[in-house]
Legacy VTK file of the C-alpha trace (Angstrom):
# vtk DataFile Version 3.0
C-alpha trace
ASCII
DATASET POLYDATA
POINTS 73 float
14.621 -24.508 -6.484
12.591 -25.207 -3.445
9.394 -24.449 -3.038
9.560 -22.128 -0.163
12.299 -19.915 -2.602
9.489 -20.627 -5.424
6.933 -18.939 -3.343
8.965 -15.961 -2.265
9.710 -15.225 -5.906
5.907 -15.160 -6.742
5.433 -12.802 -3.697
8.485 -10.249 -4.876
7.434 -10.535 -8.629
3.269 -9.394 -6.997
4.933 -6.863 -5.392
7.036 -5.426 -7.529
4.220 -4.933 -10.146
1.728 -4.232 -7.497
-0.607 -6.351 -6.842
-1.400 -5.815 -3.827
-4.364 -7.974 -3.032
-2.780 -11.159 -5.255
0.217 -10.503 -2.789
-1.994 -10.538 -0.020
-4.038 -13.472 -0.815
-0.796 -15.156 -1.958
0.292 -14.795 1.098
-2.457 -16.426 2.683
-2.921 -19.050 0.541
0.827 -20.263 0.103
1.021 -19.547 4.143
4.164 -17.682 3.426
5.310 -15.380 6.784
6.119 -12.317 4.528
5.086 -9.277 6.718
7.789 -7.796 6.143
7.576 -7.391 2.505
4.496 -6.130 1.689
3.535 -2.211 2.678
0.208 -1.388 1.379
1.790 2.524 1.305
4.531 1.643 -0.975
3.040 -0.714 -3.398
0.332 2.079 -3.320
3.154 4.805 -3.952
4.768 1.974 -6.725
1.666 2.121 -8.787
1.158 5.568 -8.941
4.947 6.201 -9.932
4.002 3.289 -12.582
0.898 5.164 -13.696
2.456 8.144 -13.909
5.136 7.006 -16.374
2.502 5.485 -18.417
0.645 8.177 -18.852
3.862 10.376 -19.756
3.984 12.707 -16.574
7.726 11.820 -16.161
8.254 15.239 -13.978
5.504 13.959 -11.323
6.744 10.662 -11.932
10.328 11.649 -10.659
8.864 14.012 -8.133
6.937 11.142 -6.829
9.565 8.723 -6.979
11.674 10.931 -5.090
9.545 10.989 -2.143
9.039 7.263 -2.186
12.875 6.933 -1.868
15.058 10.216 -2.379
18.367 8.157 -2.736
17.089 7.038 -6.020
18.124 10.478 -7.822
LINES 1 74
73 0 1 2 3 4 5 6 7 8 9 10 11 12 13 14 15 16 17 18 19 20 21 22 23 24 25 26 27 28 29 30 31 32 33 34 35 36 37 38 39 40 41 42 43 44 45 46 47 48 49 50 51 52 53 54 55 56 57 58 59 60 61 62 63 64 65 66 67 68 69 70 71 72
């Protein structure tokens, strides 16, 4: 594995679990051109969705989870 595909896996894994500043500062750091990838709005919207689940508020979590992508249900 290279390191660029190394770096790019850190980045979607920071993402995905949303950490939004690591991401950021990842970014900066490993000097990775990722602008694409990270949306402050919908790791925002992620973490709520996660929250919500945690916290067993599985109807807002769907309702919210809907309107961060309504092809999911």
């Amino acid at each position: 594995m290279s390191r660029d595909e190394l770096n790019k896996l850190v980045m979607n894994y920071l993402i995905l679990e949303g950490h939004k500043e690591g991401a950021l500062n990842f970014q900066k750091e490993s000097g990775l051109q990722c602008d694409d990838m990270i949306d402050s709005d919908i790791i925002d919207a992620r973490v709520q969705v996660k929250k919500l689940i945690l916290a067993g508020e599985l109807d807002q979590a769907i309702k919210a989870l809907n309107e961060l992508n309504p092809e999911v249900s």
